[in-house]
N, C-alpha and C positions, 0 to 999 in steps of 0.2 A: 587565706581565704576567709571567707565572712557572708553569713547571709545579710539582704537575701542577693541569691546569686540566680542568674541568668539562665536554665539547663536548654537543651536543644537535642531535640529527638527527630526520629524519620517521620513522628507523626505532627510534627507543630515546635512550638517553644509553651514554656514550663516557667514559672519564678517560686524557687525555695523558698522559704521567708520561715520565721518563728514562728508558731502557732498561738493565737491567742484566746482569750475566751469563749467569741465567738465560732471560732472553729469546733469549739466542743462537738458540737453534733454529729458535722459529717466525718472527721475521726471518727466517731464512734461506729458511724453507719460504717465506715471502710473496715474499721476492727470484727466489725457484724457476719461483715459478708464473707466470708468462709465457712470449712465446714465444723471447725473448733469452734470459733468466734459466736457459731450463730448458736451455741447451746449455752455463752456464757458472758457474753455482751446485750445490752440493751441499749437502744438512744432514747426510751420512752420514760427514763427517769434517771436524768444528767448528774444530781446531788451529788454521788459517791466520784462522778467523775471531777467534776468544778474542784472539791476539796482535794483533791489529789495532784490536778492541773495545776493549781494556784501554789503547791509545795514544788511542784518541779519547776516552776515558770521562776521562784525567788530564789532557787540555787543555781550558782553561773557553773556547776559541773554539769548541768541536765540541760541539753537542747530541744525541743520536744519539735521537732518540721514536719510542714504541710508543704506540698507542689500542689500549686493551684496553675489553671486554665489564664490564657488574656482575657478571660473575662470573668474572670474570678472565683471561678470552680471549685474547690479543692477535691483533688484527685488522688494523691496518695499521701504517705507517712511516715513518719518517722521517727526513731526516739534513740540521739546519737548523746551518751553518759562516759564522764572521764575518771577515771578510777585511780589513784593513787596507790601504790602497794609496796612493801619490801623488796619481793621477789625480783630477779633481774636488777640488782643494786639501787632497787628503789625506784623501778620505773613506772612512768604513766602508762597506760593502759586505755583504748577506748572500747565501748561496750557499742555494737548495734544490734536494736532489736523491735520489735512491734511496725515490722517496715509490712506496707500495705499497698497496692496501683491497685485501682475500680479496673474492673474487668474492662471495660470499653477504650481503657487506657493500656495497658498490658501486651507485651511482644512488640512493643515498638521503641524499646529501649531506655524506657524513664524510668525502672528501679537500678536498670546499671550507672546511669549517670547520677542516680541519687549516691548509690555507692560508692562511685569514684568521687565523688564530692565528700562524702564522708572519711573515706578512707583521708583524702587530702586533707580535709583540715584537722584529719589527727596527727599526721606526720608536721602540719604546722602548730601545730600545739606541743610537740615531744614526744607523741606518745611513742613508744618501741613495739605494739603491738595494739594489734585490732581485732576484738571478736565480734561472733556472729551469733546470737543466740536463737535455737529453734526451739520449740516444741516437740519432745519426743514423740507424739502421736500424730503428727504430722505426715500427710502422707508426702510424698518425693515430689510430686508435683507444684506444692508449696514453701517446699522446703529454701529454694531459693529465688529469689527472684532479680537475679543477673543477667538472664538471659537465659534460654529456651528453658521453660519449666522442668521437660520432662528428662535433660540431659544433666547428669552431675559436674560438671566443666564450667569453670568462670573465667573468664580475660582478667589479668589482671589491669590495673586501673593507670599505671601513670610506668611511661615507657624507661628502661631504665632504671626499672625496680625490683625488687624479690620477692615477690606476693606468694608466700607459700598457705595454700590451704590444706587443711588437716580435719580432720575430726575425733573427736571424743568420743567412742561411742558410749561413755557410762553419762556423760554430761552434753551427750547430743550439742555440742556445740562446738563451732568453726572457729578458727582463729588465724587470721591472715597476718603475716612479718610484716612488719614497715621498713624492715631493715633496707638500706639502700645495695643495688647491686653493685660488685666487684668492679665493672665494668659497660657503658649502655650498650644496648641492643635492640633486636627485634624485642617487640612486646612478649612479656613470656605468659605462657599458661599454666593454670594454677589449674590440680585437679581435685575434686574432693574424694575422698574414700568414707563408708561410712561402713561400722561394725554394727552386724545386731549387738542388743543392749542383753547384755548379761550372756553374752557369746564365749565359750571356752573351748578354746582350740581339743581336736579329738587325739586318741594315739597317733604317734606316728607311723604312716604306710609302710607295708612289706617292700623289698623290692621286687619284682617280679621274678621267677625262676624260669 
């Protein structure tokens, strides 16, 4: 897979593409509009973002995606990074995170499809694993954006597959297998579990008498 690619939702069609200078802005307005983003994002002075863009735009491990409208929109975000590492005999690894849909776009399906699109072209690039990076102060609601905000439940992406989700809760972040399943099937479901952070398990219970 390779942007930009085609998405299709209940609400219209979508085209992924790279993002490029011009995009600067309304990324930034998407990063804004939350309720983290809007104490610590700005579009009213793009400087710090341009210099930062122009570093991730000339390294071919950083994709930085926009989904825009047929009419040129840009509606949501993305920032899909491949990671090299020892662990797991030296495998690739991909990173998602700074994923974003404008509210008037949202529950109709285009952050799931941005996902399964992301998820895919890291299983076409090697990677053995895919995370999710959140925000620990994040409330649940935004936590992911797969499908129903306020339910922790994702579909996995590509039928056939082992899409385990997990959580970390000292490192708040998801990490979904690429691993291929045993055998296909029905689509399986991934659940997330999430720990309070700095949670320690209490004594254990009596049994009752």
């Amino acid at each position: 897979m390779s942007v930009p690619a085609a998405l299709s939702t209940r609400s219209g069609k979508y085209l992924l593409r790279r993002a490029t200078a011009d995009d600067l802005g309304p990324i930034v307005e998407l990063l804004a509009a939350d309720q983290l983003g809007a104490t610590r994002e700005s579009a009213a002075e793009l400087e710090p973002y341009r210099r930062t863009f122009e570093a991730i735009d000339a390294d071919p491990a950083h994709l930085l995606l926009v989904a825009a409208t047929p009419g040129g929109q840009v509606v949501a975000t993305m920032q899909l990074t491949f990671i090299p590492g020892l662990a797991r005999r030296g495998a690739l690894r991909a990173q998602i995170e700074a994923v974003r849909v404008h509210k008037q776009h949202r529950s109709h399906g285009l952050g799931r499809e941005i996902f399964e699109w992301a998820i895919a072209e890291s299983r076409g690039r090697g990677c053995t694993l895919v995370q999710l990076t959140t925000d620990k102060n994040a409330p649940p609601r935004t936590a992911s954006t797969t499908g129903s905000a306020s339910r922790p439940r994702t579909r996995a992406t590509n039928s056939g597959s082992d899409h385990r989700l997990r959580w970390r809760g000292d490192a708040t972040q998801a990490q979904v297998s690429a691993a291929p399943a045993a055998r296909p099937g029905p689509r399986p479901v991934a659940t997330a579990r999430r720990r309070p952070l700095g949670h320690r398990p209490g004594p254990p219970r009596r049994p009752d008498t």
